[in-house]
N, C-alpha and C positions, 0 to 999 in steps of 0.2 A: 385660224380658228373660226372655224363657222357655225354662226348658234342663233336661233331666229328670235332670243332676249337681245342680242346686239343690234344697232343700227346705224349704219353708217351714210353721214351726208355731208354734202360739200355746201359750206353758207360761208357768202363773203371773202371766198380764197381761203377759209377756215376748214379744216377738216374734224366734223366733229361726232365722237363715236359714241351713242346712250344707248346703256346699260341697263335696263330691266328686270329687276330681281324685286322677288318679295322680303317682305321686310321680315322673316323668321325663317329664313329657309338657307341651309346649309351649304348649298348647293348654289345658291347666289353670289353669296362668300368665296367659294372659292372662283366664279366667274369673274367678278372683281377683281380678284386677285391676279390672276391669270391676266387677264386684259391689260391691264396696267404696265405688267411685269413684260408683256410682248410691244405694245404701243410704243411705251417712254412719251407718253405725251405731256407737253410743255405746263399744262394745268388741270390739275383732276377737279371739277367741281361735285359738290355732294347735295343732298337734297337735308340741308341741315339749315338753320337759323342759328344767330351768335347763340342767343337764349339756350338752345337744343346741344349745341356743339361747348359749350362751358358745361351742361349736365352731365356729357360723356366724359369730360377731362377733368373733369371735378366731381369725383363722387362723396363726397363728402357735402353737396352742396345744401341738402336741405337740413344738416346741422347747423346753418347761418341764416336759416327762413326767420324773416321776423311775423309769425303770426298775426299779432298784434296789425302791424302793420298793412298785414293783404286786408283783414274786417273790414277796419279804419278806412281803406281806401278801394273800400266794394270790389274786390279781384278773387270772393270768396267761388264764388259760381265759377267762376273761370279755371280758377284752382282744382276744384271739386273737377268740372268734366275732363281738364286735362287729365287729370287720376284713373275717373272711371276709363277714358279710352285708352290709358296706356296699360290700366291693368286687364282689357283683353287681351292686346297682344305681349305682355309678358306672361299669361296665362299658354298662350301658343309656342311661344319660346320657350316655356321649363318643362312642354310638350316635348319637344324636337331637343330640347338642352343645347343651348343658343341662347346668348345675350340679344335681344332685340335690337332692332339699328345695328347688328355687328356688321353688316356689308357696306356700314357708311363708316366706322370703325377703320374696317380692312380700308376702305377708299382711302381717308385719311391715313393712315399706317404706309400705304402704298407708295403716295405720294410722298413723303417725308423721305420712305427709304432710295427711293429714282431722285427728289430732288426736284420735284417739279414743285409749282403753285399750289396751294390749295382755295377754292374758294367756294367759300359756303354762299348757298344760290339759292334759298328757299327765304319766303318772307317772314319776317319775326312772326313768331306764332300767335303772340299778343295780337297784334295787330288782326290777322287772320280770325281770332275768336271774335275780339271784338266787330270788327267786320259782318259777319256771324250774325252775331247777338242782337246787332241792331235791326238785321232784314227781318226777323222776325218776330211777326205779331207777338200777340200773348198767347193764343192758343198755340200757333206756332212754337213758341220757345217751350210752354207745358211738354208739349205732344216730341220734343227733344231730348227734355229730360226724363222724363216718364222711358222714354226708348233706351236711353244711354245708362236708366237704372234699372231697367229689366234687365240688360246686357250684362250686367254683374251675376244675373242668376242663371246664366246660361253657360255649362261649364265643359260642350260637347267638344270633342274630340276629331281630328280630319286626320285623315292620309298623309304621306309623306308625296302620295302620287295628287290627289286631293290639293294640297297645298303647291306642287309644282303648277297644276292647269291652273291656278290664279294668275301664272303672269300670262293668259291666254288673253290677247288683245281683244277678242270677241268675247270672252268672259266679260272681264273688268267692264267692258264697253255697255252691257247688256243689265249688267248688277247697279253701274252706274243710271242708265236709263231707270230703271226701276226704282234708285233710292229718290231720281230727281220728280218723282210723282208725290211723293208723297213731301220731299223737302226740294222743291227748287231752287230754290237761296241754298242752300247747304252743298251741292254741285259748282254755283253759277260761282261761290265764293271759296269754299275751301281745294273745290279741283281746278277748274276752268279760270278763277284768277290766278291762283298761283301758275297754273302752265303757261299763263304770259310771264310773269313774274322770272318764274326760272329759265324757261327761254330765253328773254332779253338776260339776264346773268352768261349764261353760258355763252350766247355770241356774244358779250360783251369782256369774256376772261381774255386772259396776255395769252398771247405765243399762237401756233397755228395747227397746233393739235390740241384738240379739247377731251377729255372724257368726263362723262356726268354719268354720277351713280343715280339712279331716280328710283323710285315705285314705280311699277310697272303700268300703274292705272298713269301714269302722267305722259308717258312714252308718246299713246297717240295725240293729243292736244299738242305736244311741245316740236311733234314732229312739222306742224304745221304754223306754228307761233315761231320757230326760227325762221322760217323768212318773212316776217313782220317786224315792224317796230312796235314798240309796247314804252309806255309812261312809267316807268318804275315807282316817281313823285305822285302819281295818280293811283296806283296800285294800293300804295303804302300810306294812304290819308285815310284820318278816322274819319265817319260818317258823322255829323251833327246831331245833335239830339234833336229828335220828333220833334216840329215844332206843337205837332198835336197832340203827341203825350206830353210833352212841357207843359203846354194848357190847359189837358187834361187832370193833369196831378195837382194845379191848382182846383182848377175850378169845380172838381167833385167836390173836396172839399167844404169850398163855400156854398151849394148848392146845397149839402148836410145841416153848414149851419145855420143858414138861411129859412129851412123847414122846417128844422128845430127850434130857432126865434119865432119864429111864424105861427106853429102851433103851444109855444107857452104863449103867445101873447092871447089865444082864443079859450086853449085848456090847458089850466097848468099843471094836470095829472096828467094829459095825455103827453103833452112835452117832458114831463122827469121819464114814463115810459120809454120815449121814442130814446131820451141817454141813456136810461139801463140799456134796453135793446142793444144799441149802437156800440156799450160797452159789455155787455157779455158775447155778442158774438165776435166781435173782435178780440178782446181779450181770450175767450173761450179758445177758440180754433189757431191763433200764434199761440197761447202755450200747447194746445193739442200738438202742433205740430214740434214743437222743442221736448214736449214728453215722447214722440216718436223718435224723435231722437237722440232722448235717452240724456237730454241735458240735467246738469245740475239744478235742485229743485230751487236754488234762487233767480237759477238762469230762467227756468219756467214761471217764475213769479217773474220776473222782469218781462216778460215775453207777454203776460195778461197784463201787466200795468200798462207798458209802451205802448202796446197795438191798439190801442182805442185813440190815441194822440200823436203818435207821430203818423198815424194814417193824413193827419191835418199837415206836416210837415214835409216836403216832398226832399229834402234834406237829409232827413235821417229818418231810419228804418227799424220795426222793433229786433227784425233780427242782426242785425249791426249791435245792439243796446246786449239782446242776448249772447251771443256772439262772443262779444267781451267778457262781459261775467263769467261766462262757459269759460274764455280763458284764464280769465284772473283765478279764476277758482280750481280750477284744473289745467293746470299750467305745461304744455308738453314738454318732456324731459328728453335730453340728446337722444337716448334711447328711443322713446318715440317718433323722434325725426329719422334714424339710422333705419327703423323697420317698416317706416313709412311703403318704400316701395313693393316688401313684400305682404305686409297689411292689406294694400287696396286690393288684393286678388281677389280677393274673399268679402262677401254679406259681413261676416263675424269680425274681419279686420278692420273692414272700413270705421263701424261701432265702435270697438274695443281700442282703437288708436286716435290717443285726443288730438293729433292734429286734425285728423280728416272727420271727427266728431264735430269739431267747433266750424268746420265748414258746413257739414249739414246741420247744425242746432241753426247756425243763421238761415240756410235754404231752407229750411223746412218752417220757422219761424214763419219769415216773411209769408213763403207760401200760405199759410193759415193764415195770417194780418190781409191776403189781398181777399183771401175768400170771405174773411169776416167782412172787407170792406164790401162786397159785393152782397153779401144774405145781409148785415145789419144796415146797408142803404137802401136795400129792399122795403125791408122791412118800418124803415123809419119811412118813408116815400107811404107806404099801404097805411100806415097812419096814416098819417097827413091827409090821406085820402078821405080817411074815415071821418077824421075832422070835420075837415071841409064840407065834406059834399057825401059821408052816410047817413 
């Protein structure tokens, strides 16, 4: 069978055959299939993580989400974008009527029924966001999300022909150039590490026939990372927190209340001003953004009380405080977790379904708390100025 999604290379006395398919495409499925079923190779590797490969075998899985839980231990962002990107390409699959991931499915299925290995080759996703998350600034991470929430309102439509030239090596290559302009980290970490990643996985599977199901955007990197070595322990380490936003989050802070004491000690009307200030636009703009998101109106009083004070706390956050409330008060019901995945397709679902609501009351929170910390530092600062020195 010859088909130029296949590739075929000899690493290490290893024969190892990658597979190229998009990940909604009907037509991949059955290449997979096919391959597998003519090879008999000793280990089919798939481009899956435990995390991703418990979500296919467990579909029941987010009836056991402890909401509570992700808030409490800030995974709410992380939660949130995993959503938004998986509800484009399930948006493509009930396009074509295709379960997404089905050709990593088939892979697995394939493997089981020949009897070979399975081995899941992709790095924990976790890891990969966070990864992520950390390379980029703050305009950087805005200018991420703001794209990954447009992407929800974009509900066009592609070819079946359309959708095959995506596994075009020069395509993907080309799309990839383009997105690394605008996000370099977002290349260098969720494509370019992983293709080491899953490389060293694959030459490192049992037996001496390999096949790997991949995305086809990984095909070229991995063709070239199989005859390297790669740290898989280096791969797979979180990045340390900034040490300059560490210091940063304290020390805005103290530099607020510093100017604050500083100016009641000369006017003590202009210093109560500079805390009103300081507390209405912070309180004002986290609850703005928890009223965008349509939280519970205590959840939105907790959002204007917190944000003028935990902006002092780099510990905790108003939308974490919100967050909560939003769940304690509107508490998701099985039901809510079961239509989760059809929910996120949609503007109206995402809203209307309190799990992935009480993810954006906290983002949207915070977000307002960082911009109030930015107009009501401003603004306390332009005192101060005035004070002193108009």
């Amino acid at each position: 069978m010859v088909d130029s999604n296949i590739t075929r290379l000899e690493v290490d006395g290893k024969e190892i055959i990658l597979i190229g398919t998009a990940h909604v495409s009907k037509k991949s499925v059955d290449e997979v299939k096919a391959i597998i079923e003519q090879e008999q190779p000793d280990t089919v590797c798939v481009e899956l993580c435990q995390a991703r490969y418990q979500g296919i075998i467990d579909a029941d899985r987010w009836k056991n989400t402890d909401i509570f839980k992700v808030v409490k231990e800030g995974k709410s962002l992380i939660l949130l974008i995993n959503l938004i990107m998986s509800s484009y390409q399930k948006r493509l699959a009930k396009q074509f009527d295709i379960k997404p991931g089905q050709e990593m499915i088939q892979g697995i299925e394939s493997a089981k029924e020949i009897g070979a290995n399975l081995c899941l080759a992709d790095r924990d996703l976790q890891t990969t966001m966070k990864r992520l998350w950390s390379g980029l600034g703050f305009m950087g991470k805005m200018k991420l999300f703001y794209q990954l929430m447009l992407s929800m309102f974009v509900n066009e439509e592609i070819s079946e022909e359309e959708l095959e030239k995506m596994k075009s090596q020069d395509m993907l290559a080309a799309a990839l150039d383009e997105l690394s302009e605008s996000f370099p980290k977002f290349k260098a970490i969720v494509i370019d590490e992983r293709d080491k990643y899953l490389a060293q996985k694959i030459k490192d599977a049992q037996g001496n026939k390999i096949v790997a199901v991949l995305g086809a955007g990984h095909v070229p990197g991995i063709k070239e990372e199989l005859f390297k070595e790669n740290d898989l322990k280096e791969l797979s380490k979180l990045p340390p927190p900034s040490k300059v936003m560490k210091a940063m989050a304290w020390v805005i802070p103290i530099i607020i209340i510093v100017i604050i004491a500083s100016t009641f000690s000369v006017d003590r009307g202009a210093g109560i001003d500079q805390m009103t200030s300081w507390i209405l636009w912070n309180g004002s703009l986290a609850a703005l953004g928890a009223l965008i998101a349509f939280a519970h109106p205590l959840a939105i009083l907790t959002a204007f009380v917190a944000a003028p004070f935990t902006t002092f706390n780099p510990f905790i956050a108003a939308g974490l405080l919100a967050g909560l409330v939003e769940a304690l008060l509107r508490k998701p019901s099985v039901k809510d977790f079961e239509n989760l995945a059809d929910d996120v397709q949609s503007i109206k679902g995402f809203w209307r379904n309190k799990v992935s609501r009480i993810l954006i009351v906290v983002i949207f929170t915070n977000l307002g708390s960082t911009l109030g910390t930015i107009f009501g530092g401003a603004d306390v600062i332009r005192q101060f100025i005035n004070t002193f020195f108009g």
